[in-house]
N, C-alpha and C positions, 0 to 999 in steps of 0.2 A: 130503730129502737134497740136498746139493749134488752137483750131478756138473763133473768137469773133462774135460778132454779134451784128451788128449797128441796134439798136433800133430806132432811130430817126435823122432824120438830114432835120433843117429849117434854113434859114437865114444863119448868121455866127456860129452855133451851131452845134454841133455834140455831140451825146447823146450816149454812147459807155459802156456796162454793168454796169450800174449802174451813172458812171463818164458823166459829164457836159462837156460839152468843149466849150469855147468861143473866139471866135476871136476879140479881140477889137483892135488890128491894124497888119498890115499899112490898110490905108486906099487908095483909085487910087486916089482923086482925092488929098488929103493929099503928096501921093507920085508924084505927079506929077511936083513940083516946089524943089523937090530935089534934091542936088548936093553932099551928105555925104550916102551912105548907109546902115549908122548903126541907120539914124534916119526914117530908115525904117521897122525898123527891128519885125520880130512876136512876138506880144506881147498876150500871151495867158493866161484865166483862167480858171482851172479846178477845178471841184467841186464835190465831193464826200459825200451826206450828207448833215455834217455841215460844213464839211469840205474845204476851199477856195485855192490853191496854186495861183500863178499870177508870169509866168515866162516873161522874162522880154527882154530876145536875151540882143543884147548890144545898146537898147535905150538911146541917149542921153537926156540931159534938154529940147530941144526942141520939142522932142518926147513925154516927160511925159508933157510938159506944155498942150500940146494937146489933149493926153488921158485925162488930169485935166478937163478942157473946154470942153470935151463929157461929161463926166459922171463920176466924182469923186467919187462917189460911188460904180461904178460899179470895183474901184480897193480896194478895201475893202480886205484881204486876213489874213489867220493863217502865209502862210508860202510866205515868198518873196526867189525868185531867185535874187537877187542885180543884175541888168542893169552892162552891160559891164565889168565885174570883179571888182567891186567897184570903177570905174574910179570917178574924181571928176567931169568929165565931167553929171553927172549921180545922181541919186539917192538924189533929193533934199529935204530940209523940204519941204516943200508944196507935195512932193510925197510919204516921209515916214509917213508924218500924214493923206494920203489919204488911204494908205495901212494899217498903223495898224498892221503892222506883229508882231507876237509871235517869229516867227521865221525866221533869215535873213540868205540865203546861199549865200557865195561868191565862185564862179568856178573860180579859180587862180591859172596860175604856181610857184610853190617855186621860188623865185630867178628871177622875170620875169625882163626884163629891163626897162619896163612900170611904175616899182614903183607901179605897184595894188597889193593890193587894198590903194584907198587913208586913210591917218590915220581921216581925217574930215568926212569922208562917214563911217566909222568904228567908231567913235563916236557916228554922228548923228541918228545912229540903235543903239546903245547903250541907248542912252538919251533916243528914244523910247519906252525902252522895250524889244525890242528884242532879243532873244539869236544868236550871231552869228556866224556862224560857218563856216569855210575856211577850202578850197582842199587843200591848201597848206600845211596846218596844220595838218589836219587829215586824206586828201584820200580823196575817196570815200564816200560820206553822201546819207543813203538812207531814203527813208521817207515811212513813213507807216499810214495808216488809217484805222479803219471801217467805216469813216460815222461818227465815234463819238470821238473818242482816235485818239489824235495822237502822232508819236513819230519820233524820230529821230535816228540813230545810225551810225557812224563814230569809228572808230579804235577799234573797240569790247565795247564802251559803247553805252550807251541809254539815250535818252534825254527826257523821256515823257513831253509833252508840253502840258498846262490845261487850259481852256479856262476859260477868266476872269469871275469874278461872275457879272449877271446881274444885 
């Protein structure tokens, strides 16, 4: 068996070998005047290092408008999970200039009937910056770090991803 061992855990944080973990939503009292529950959905960021991921569940515009109005900064991230398979509903300017990703993963079925990921949200990470990369496309995308390097690999290549010069 593999064992782990929880270093620390305050507030919404979980400190888990070496990795950050942060809860920045849902929030109770945020979810309380809710009637959709994807704009509830866990919005987590992990940090490794220098390293930032910010996965996203399937958060709609109203969800990130509110992560925005806590603490815009605190979505800061290398690598974005794209909110609900790239829906348009999702993933606005005001949230991909919050995040800053290097790198945008879209989790999407080939062929879904939903039409994700939207061609505008696939853009809009584009114009960004970002490199973007879809399950539907490639599989399975795993991500890797020390703390310093990171990289990405999908259908036998590698994406190593460089953090801008300061």
């Amino acid at each position: 068996t593999v064992e782990s061992k929880i270093i620390n855990i305050h507030g919404e944080r979980i400190e888990l070998d070496g990795v950050a973990i942060d809860f920045l939503a849902p929030d109770s009292a945020w979810t309380a005047s809710l009637d959709d529950p994807n704009e509830a959905s866990s919005i987590v960021r992990a940090t490794f290092g220098a390293t930032r991921v910010l996965l996203t569940g399937d958060a709609e515009g109203r969800q990130e408008r509110w992560l925005l109005e806590q603490d815009a900064t605190a979505l800061a991230a290398d690598v974005l999970k794209v909110a609900h398979h790239g829906s348009r509903t999702s993933t606005s300017d005001a949230f991909v200039e919050a995040v800053a990703p290097r790198v945008a993963l879209v989790s999407v079925g080939q062929g879904n009937s939903y039409g994700h990921p939207a061609p505008e949200v696939m853009r809009r990470l584009v114009e960004a910056g970002a490199t973007v990369l879809r399950t539907d496309q490639l599989g399975s995308l795993i991500v890797r770090s020390d703390g310093r390097t990171l990289e990405v690999e999908a259908a036998g290549h590698r994406w190593p991803v460089r953090k801008p010069l300061p």
